[in-house]
C-alpha positions in Angstrom: 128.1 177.6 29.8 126.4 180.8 29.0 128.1 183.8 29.2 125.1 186.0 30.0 123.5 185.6 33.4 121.0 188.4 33.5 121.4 188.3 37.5 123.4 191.4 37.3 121.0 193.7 35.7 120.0 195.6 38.5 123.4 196.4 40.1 124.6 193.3 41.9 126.8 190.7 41.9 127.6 187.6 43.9 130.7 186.8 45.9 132.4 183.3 46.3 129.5 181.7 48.6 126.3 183.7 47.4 126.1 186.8 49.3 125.1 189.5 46.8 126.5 193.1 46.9 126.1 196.1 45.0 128.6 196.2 41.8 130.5 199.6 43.4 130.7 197.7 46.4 134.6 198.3 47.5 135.3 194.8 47.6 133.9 194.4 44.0 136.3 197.7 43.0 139.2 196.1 44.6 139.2 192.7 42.6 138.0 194.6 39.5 141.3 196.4 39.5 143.0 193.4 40.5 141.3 192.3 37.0 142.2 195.3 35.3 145.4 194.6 36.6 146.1 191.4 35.2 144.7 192.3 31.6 147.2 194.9 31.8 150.1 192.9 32.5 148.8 190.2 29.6 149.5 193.4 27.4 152.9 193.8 28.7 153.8 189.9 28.7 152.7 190.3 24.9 155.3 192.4 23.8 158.8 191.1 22.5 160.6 190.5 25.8 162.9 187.3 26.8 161.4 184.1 28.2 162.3 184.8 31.5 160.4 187.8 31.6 157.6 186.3 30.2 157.6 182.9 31.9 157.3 185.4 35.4 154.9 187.0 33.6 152.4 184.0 33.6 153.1 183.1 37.0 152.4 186.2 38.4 149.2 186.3 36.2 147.9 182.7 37.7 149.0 184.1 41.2 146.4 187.5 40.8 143.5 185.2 40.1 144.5 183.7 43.8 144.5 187.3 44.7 140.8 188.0 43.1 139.5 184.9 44.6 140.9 185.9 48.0 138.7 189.4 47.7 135.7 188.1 45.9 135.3 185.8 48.7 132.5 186.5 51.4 134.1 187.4 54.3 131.4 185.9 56.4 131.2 182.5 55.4 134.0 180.4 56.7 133.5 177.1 54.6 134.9 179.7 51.8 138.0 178.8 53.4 138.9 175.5 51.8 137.7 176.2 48.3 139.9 179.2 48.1 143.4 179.1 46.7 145.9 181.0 49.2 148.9 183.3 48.7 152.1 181.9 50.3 155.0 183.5 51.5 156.9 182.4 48.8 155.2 183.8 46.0 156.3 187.0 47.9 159.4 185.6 47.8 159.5 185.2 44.2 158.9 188.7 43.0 161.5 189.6 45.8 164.1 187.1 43.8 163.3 188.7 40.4 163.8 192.3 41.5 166.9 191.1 42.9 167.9 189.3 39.6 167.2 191.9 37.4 168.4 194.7 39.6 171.7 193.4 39.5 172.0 194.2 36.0 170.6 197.7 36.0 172.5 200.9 36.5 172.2 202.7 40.3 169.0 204.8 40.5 170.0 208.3 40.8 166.6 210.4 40.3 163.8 208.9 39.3 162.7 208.1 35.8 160.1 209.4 33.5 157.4 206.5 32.1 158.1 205.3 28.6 161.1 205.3 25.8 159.4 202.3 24.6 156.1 200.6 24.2 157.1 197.6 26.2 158.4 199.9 28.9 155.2 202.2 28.6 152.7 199.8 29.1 154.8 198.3 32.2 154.6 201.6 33.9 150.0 201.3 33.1 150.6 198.1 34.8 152.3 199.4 37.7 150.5 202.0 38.3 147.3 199.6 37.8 148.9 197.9 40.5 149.8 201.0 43.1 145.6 201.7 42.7 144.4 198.1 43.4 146.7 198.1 46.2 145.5 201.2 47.7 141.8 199.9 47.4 142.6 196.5 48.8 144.3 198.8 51.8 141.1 200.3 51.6 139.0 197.3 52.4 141.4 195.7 54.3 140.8 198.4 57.1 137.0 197.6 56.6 136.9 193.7 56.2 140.4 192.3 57.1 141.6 189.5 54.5 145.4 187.6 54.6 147.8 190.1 54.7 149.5 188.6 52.4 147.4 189.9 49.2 148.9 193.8 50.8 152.5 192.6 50.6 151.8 190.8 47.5 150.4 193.9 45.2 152.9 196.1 46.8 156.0 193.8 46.3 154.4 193.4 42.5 154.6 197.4 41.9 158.4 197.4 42.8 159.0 194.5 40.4 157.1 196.3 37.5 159.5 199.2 38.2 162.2 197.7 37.7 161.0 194.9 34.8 160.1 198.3 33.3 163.9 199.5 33.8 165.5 195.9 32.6 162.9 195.7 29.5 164.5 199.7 28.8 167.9 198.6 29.0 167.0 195.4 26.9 165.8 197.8 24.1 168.4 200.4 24.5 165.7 202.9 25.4 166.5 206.3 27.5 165.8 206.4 30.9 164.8 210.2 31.2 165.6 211.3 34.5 163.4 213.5 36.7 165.4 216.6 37.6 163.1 218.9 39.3 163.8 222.8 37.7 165.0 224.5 41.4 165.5 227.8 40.1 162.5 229.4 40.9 
């Protein structure tokens, strides 16, 4: 398979069932982060963590290429419909479970935290944040081109479990969690 296409050298690309659109096309942005996205969280799942965190990791990973197939699908052709994997309610579910599991090992959240105290944590706040911006521009399209809901609930339950990963991995490591204490004496 060649790599190279050349059919992209004047500014467009194809979605899932032909249509072509331009490359800054929103719906091209919002899997392109979803990308981004997942490369990020292949940076944190590469770090020293424990199996469980990493086994999530990879399943979470497999679930956003659902996610980018869902957007880089054209909205206009139905037959896309069956050659398309799906989000289901439980893969919601799932990151709801391991927020729960991990959260019950984390001390209560008093202020919020400052990003980083160690690498692992640091690039699991990129990720998040990675996350919080795909999900605004898949809000973004969703108000232009409506897709399943469920990719919303999905990248906005995934930010809240990068939050708190990135607590457990801190608490794993014996890193500091700064906390934000906003200077009111002015």
């Amino acid at each position: 398979m060649k790599i190279y296409t050349k059919t992209g050298d004047k500014g467009t690309t194809s979605l899932f069932g032909g249509k072509r659109v331009a490359k800054h096309n929103i719906r091209i942005d919002s899997y392109g982060t979803v990308d981004e996205l997942n490369a990020n969280l292949g940076l944190v799942r590469d770090q020293d963590l424990d199996k469980e965190s990493k086994s999530g990791l990879i399943k979470i990973q497999e679930k956003l290429f659902t996610v980018g197939a869902i957007l880089a699908s054209d909205p206009g052709k139905a037959s896309n419909a069956s050659k398309v994997p799906q989000l289901d309610k439980e893969d919601i579910e799932f990151l709801e479970q391991e927020i729960d599991r991990m959260n019950e090992d984390l001390p209560e959240m008093t202020h919020f935290v400052l990003p980083g105290g160690h690498t692992a944590v640091s690039h699991c706040h990129v990720a998040r944040t990675v996350c919080r911006r795909a999900e605004r521009i898949c809000a973004a399209l969703f108000n232009l081109e409506p897709f399943d809901e469920k990719v919303l609930q999905y990248l906005n339950r995934l930010s809240d479990y990068l939050f708190v990963l990135a607590r457990s991995i801190a608490k794993q490591k014996n890193a500091d969690e700064v906390k934000w204490i906003p200077d009111t004496s002015k």
